[in-house]
N, C-alpha and C positions, 0 to 999 in steps of 0.2 A: 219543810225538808223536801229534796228534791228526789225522787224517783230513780233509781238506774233503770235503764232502759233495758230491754228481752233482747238486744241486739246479738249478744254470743251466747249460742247453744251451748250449755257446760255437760250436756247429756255426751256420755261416752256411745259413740258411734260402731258401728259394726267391727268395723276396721280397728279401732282404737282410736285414741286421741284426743283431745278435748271437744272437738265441734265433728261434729256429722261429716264423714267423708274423709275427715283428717286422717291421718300418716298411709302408709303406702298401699296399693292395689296388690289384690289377692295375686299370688303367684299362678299360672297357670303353663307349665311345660310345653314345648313344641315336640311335633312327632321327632322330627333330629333332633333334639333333643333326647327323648327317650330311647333314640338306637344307638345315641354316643353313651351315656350313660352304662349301658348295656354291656356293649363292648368293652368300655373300660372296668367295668368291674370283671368283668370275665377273664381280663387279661390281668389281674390281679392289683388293680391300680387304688390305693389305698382311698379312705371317701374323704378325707381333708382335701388330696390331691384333685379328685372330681370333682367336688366343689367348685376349685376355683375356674374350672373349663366351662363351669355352666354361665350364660351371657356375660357380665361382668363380676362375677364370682357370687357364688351364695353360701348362704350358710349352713354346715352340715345338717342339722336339725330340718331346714327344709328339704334337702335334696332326702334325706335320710323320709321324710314323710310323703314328699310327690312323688319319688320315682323308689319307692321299697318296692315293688315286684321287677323294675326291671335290675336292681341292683343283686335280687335272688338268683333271678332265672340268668343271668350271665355269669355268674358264679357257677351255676347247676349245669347250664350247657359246655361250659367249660371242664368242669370234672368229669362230666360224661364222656368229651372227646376224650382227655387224655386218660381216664379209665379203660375207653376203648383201643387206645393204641398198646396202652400198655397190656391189653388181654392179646392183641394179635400178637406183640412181642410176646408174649408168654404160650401160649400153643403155636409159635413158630420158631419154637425151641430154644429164645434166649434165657439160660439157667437163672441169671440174677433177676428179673423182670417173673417167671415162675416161684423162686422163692419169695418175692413180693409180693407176689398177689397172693401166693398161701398165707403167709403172714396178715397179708391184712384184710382179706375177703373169706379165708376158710379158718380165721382162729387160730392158725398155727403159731409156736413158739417154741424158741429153742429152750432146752432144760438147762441151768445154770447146774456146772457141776462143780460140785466142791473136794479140792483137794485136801487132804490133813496130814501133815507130815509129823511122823515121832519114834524115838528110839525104838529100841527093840524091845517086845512084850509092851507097847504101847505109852515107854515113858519117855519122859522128854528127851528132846534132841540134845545132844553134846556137841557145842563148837567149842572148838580146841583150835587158837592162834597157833599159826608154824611157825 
């Protein structure tokens, strides 16, 4: 009988694959990269959509694993601004911008008032077609 030859590595490789080296190179970010990232999540740009900005489109699971701080912290710097505009509008006396931020930084909430309507001495209503 004849021998097969050691020629193909069947050991699975770092990377993946059947032979050592085989399928694609570790992903590694450019710093432009990670300030467009940034920005576009800050600016509310959904991460399917970021994906496909990054070189010739990636997959969310990776954008989602190399660039998780910059897609937080452009979210966070983002709320921060418009937290902050929205506190100057509010101590620069815009009333609707004031009841927002009470609403949603001091816990405030209006009380649902319930009305009950019924005849007199508390029995029911009488409608009477004209």
């Amino acid at each position: 009988m004849e021998q097969i030859s050691d020629s193909c590595d069947l050991k699975k490789g770092r990377r993946g694959g059947a032979r050592t080296g085989a399928g694609q190179p570790s992903f590694e970010p450019y710093p432009e990269e990670r300030a467009l990232v940034e920005q576009l999540s800050g600016r509310g740009v959904p991460i399917k959509s970021i994906s496909t900005m990054i070189r010739d489109g990636i997959s969310d699971n990776t954008l989602s694993k190399h660039f998780a701080r910059e897609l937080a912290v452009g979210k966070a710097k983002a709320c921060a601004e418009v937290a902050g505009k929205l506190f100057e509008m509010a101590i620069g006396g815009n009333v609707t911008a004031c009841i927002f931020w009470c609403k949603t930084q001091m816990g405030w909430k209006e009380e649902s008032q319930q009305v009950e309507l019924s005849g007199p001495g508390g029995s029911p209503l009488v409608i009477e077609k004209l």
